[in-house]
C-alpha positions in Angstrom: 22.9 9.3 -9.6 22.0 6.0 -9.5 23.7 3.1 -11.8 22.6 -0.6 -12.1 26.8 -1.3 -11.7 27.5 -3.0 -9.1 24.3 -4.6 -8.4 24.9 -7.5 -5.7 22.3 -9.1 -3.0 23.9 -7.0 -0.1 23.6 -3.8 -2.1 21.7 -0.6 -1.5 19.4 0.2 -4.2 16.4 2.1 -5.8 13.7 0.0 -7.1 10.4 0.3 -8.5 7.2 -2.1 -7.5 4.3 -3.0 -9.9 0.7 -4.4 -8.0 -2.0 -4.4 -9.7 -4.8 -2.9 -7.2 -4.9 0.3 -4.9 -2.8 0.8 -1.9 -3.7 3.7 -0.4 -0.4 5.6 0.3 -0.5 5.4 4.4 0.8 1.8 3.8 4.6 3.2 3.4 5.1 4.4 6.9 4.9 -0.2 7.1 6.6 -0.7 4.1 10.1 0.2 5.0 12.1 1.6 2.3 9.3 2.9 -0.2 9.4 6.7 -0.6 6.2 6.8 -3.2 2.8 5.1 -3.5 1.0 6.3 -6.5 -1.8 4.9 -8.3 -2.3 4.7 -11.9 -5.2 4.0 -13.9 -4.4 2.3 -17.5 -6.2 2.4 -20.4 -8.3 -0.5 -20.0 -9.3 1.0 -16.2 -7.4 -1.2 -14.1 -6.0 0.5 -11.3 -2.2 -0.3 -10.9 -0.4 0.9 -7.9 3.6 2.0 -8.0 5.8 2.1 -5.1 9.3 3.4 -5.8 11.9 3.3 -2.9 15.7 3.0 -1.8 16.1 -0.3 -0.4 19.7 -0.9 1.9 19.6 -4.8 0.2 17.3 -7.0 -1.2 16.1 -8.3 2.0 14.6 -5.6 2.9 12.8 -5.8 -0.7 12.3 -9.1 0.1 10.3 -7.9 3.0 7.6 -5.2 1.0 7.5 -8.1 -1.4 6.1 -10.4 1.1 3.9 -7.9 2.9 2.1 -6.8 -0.7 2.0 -10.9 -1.0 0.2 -11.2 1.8 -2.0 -8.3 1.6 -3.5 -9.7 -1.8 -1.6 -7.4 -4.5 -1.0 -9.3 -7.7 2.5 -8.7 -8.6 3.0 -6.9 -12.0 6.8 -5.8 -12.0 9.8 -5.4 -9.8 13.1 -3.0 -11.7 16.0 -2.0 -10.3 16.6 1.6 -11.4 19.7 2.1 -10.2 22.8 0.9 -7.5 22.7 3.5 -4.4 26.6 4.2 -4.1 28.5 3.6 -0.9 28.7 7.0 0.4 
């Protein structure tokens, strides 16, 4: 199971992506580390896109970062669920 001990900048881990908008789910074969796309729609009927994926460090986040940046997606929230131990 995952833990948030042992969180560095080199470390693997499994975070979770906020945009506000839909991203249709054939964006994660581009997106490398997401496992998940899902789509959610809140109360208020904005649509709000999740992605959920293990990331080996946080340039690779880094990187889906910058390619939802530059496809438009308003950033809503970024979380670290958990440190991926070394195995």
């Amino acid at each position: 199971m995952a833990t948030s001990k042992g969180l560095t900048f080199g470390a693997a881990a499994v975070y979770q992506i906020g945009v506000k908008g839909r991203l249709n789910e054939s964006w994660s074969a581009r997106m490398h580390g997401v496992d998940e796309i899902r789509v959610q729609k809140l109360p208020d009927e904005a649509l709000v896109t999740v992605l959920t994926g293990h990331f080996i460090d946080q340039a690779e986040l880094a990187g889906v970062l910058n390619t939802l940046y530059d496809l438009g997606f308003p950033l809503l929230s970024v979380e670290c669920l958990g440190v991926i131990p070394d195995v």
